[in-house]
N, CA, C and O of each residue as an XYZ file, in Angstrom:
440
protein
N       0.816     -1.197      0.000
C       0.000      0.000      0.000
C       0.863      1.267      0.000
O       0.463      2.152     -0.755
N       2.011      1.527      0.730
C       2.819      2.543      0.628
C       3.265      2.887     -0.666
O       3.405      4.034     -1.090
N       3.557      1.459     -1.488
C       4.146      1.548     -2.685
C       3.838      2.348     -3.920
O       4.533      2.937     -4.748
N       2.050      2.087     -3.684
C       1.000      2.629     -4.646
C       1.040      4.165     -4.069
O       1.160      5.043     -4.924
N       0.948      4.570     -2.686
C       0.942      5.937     -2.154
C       2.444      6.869     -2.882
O       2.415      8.055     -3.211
N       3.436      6.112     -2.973
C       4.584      6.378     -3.227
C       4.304      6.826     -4.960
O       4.461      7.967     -5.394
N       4.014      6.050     -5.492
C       4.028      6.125     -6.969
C       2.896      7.010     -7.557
O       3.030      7.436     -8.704
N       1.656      7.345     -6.749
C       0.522      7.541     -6.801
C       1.074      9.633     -6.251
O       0.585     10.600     -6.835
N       1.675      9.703     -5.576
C       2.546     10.693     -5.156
C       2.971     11.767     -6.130
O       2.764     12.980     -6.166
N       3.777     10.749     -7.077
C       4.638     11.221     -8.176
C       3.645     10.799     -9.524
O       3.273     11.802    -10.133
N       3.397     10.146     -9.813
C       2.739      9.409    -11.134
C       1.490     10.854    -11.431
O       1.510     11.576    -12.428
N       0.828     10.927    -10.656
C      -0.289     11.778    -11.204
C       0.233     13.263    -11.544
O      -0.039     13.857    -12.588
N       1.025     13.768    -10.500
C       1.600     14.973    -10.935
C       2.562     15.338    -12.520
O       2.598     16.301    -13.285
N       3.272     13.950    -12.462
C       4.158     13.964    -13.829
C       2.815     13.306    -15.173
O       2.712     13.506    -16.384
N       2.251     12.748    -14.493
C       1.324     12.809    -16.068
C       0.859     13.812    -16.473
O       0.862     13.988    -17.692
N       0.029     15.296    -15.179
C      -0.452     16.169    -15.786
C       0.301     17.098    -16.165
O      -0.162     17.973    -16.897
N       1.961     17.136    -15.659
C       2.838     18.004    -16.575
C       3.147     17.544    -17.888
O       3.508     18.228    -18.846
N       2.984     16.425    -17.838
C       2.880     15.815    -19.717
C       1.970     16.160    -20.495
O       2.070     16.863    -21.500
N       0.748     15.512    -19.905
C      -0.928     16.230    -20.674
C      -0.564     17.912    -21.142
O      -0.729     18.400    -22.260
N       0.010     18.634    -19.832
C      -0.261     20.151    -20.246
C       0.679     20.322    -21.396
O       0.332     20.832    -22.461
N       1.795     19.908    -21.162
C       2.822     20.228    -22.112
C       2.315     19.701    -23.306
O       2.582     20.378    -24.299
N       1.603     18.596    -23.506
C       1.253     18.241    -25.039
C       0.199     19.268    -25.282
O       0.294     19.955    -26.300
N      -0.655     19.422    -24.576
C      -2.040     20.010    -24.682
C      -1.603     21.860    -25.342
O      -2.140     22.339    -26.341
N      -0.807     22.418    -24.693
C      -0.046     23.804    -25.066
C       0.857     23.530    -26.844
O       0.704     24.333    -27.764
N       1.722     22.281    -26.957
C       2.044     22.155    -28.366
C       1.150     21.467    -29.030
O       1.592     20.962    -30.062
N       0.285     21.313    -28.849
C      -0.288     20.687    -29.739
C      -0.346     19.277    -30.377
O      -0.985     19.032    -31.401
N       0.168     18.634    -29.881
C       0.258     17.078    -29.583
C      -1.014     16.386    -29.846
O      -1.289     15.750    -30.864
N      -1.696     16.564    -28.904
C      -3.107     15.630    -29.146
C      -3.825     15.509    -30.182
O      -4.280     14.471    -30.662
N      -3.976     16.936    -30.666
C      -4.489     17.201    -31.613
C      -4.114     17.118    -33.197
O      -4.688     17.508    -34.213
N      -2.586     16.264    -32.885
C      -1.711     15.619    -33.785
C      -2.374     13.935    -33.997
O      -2.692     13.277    -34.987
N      -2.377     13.759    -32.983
C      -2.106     12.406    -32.605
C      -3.409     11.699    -32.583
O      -3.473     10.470    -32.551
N      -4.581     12.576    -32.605
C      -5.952     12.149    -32.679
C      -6.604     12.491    -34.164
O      -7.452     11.850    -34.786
N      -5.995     13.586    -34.482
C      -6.231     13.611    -36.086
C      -7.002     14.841    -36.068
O      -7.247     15.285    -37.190
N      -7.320     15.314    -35.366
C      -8.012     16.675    -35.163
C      -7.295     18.153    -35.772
O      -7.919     19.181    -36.035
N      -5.985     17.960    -35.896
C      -5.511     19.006    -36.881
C      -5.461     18.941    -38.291
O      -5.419     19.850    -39.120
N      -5.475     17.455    -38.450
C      -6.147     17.085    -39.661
C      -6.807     17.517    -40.225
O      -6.602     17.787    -41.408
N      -8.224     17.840    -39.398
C      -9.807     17.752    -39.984
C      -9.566     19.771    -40.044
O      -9.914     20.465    -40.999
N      -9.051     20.176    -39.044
C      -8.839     21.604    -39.322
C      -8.283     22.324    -39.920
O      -8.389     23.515    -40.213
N      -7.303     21.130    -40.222
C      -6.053     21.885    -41.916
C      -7.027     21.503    -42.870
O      -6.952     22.413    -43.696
N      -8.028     20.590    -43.322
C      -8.580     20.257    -44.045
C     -10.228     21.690    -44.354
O     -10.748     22.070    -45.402
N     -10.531     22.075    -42.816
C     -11.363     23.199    -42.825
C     -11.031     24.481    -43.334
O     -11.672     25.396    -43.850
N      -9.885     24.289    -43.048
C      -9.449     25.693    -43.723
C      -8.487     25.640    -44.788
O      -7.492     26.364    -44.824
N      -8.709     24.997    -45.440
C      -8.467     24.556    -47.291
C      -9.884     24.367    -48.250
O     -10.008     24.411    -49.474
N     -10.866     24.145    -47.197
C     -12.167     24.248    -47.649
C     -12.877     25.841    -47.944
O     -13.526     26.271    -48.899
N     -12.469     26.410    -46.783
C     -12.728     27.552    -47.052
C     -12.048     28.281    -47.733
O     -12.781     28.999    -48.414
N     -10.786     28.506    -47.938
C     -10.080     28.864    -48.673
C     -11.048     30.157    -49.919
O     -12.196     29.757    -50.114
N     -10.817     31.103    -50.453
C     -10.849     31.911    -51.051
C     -10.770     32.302    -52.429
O     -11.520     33.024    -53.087
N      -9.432     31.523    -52.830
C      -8.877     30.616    -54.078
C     -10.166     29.960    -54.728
O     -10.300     30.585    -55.780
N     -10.899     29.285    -54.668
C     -11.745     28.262    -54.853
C     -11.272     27.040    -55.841
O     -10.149     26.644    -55.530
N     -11.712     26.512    -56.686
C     -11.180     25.295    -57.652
C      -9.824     25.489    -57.901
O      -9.448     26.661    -57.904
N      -9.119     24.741    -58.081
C      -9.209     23.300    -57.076
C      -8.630     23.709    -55.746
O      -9.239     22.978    -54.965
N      -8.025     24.256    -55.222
C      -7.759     24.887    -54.010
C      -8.358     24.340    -52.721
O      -7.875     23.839    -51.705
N      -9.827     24.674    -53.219
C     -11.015     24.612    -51.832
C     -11.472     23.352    -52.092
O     -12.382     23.102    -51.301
N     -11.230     22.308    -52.947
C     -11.859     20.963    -53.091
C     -10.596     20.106    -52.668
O      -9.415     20.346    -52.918
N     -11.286     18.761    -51.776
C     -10.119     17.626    -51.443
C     -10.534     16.502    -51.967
O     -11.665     16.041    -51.815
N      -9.506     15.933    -52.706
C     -10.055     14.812    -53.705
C      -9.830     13.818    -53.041
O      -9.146     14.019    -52.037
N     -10.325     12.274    -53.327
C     -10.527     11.171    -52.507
C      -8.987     11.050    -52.423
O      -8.592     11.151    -51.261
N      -7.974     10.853    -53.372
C      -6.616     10.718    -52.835
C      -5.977     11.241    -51.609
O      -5.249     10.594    -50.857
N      -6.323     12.473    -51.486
C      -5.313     13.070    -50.535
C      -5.422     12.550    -49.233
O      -6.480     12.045    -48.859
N      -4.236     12.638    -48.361
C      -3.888     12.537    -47.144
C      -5.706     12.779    -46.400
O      -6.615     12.012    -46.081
N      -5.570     13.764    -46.397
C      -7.153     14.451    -45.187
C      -8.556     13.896    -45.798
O      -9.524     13.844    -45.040
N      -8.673     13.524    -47.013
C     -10.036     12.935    -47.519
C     -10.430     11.983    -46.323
O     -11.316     12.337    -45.546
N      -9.794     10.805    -46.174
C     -10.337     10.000    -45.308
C     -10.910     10.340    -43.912
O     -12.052     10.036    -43.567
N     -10.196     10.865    -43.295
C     -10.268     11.419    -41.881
C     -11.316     12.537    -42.334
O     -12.455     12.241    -41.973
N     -11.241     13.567    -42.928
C     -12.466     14.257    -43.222
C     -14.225     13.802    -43.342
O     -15.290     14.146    -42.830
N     -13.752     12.870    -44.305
C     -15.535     11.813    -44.558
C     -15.738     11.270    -43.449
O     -16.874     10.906    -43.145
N     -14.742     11.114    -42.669
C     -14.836      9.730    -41.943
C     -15.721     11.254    -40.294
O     -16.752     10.910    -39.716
N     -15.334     12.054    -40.086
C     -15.309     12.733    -39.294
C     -17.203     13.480    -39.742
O     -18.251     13.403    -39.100
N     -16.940     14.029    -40.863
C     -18.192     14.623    -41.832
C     -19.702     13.484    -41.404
O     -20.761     13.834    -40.883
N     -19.367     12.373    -41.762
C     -20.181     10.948    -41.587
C     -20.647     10.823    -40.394
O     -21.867     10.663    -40.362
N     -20.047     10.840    -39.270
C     -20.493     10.612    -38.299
C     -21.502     11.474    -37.550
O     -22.417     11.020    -36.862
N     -21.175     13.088    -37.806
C     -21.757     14.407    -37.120
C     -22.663     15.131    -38.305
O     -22.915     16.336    -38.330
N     -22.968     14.450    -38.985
C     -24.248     14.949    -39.905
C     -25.257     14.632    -39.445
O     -25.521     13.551    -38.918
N     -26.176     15.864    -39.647
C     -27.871     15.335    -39.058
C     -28.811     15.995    -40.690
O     -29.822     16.698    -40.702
N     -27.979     15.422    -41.971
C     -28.728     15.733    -42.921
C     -29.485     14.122    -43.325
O     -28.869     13.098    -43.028
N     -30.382     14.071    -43.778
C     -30.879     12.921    -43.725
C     -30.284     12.686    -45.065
O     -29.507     11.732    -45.105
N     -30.510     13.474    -46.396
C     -29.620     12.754    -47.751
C     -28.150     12.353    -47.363
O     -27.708     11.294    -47.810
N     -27.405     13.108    -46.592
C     -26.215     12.700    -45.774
C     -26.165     11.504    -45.600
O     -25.388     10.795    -46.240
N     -27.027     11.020    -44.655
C     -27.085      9.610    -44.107
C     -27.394      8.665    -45.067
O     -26.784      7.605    -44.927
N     -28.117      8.727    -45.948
C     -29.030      8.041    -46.716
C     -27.991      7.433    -47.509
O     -27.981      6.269    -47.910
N     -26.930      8.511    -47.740
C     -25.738      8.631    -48.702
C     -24.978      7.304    -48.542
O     -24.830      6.281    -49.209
N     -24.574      7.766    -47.394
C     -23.673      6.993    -46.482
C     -23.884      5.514    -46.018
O     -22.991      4.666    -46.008
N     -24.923      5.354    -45.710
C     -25.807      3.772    -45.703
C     -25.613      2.778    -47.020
O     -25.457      1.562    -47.133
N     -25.689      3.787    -47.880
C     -25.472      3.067    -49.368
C     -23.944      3.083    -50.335
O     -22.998      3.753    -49.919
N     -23.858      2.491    -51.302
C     -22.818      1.769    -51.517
C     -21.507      2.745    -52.316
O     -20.322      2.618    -52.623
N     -22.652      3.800    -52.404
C     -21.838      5.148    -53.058
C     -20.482      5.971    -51.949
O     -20.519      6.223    -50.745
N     -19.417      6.203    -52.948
C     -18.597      6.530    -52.118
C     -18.081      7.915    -52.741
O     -17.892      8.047    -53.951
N     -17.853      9.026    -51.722
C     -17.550     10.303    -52.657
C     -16.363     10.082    -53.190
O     -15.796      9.012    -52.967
N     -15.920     10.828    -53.798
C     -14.831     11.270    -54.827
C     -13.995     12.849    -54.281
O     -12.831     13.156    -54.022
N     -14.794     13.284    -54.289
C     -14.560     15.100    -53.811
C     -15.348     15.197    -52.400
O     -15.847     14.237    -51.811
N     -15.363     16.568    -51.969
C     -15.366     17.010    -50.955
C     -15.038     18.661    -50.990
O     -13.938     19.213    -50.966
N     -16.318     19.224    -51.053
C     -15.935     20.993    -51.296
C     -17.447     21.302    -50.396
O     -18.439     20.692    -49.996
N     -16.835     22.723    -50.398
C     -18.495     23.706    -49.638
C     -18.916     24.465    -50.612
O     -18.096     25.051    -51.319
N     -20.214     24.583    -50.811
C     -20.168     25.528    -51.627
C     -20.759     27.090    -51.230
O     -21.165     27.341    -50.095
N     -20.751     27.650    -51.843
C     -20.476     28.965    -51.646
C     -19.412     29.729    -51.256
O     -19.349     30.838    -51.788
N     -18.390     29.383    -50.317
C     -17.160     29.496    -50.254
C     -17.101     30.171    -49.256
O     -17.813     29.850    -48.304
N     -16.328     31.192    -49.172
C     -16.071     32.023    -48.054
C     -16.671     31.889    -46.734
O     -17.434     30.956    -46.480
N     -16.296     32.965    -45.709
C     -15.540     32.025    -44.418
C     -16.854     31.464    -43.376
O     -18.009     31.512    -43.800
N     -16.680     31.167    -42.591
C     -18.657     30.092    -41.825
C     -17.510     30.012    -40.468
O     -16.300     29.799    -40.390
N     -18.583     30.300    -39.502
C     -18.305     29.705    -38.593
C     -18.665     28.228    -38.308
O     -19.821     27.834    -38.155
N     -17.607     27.483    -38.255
C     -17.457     26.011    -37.463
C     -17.698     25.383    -36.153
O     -16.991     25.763    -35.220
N     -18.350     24.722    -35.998
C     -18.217     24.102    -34.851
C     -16.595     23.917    -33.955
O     -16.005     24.487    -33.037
N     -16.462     23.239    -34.497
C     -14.865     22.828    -34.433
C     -14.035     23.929    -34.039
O     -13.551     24.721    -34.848
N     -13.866     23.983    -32.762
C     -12.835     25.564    -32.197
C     -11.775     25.051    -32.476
O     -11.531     23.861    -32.679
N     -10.946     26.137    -32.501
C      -9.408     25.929    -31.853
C      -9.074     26.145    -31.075
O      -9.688     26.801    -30.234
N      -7.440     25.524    -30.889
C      -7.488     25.206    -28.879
C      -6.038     25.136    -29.023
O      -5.413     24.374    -29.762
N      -5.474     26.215    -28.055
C      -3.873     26.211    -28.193
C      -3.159     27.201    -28.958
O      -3.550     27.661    -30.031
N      -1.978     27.542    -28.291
C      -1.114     29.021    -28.737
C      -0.686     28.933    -30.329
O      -0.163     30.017    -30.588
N      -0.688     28.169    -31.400
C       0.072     27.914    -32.219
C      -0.741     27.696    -33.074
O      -0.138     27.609    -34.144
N      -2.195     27.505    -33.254
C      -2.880     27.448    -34.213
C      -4.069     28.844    -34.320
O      -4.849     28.918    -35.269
């Protein structure tokens, strides 16, 4: 029991200087894919428009994008989409210019 008091002492304090330190660079949000989906938001919006503001099924962020898009839609053709055997290709907004997102940002560097 001391042992766990002993480790339990030190262990929690040095994890949350780890958490913070990732949480301030930006780590998690590496590592979970979440800067992903936000480098990908703001290539969508982008200004430029074709091809600029469109992500084609190849690229790096397509996947993680649909895959993210898919889950937090409450459009019913969305879903309907998605249930069935069709798979996108592209990925753009239209109208373009800038929307507020759900999706905040979080941290000195972004």
């Amino acid at each position: 029991m001391k042992i766990f008091k002993f480790f339990g002492n030190i262990f929690i304090p040095v994890l949350s200087i780890i958490y913070g330190i990732g949480e301030y660079e930006g780590w998690w949000d590496i590592l979970s894919g979440r800067q992903t989906i936000l480098d990908s938001y703001d290539r969508l919006l982008n200004g430029n428009g074709f091809p600029k503001a469109c992500i084609y099924q190849g690229e790096k962020e397509f996947k993680k994008l649909k895959n993210y898009l898919e889950k937090r839609t409450s459009n019913p053709r969305v879903k309907a989409l998605v249930d069935s055997a069709l798979e996108p290709v592209l990925i753009t907004v239209d109208g373009g210019g800038a929307r507020k997102w759900q999706l905040q940002r979080v941290g000195h560097n972004l």
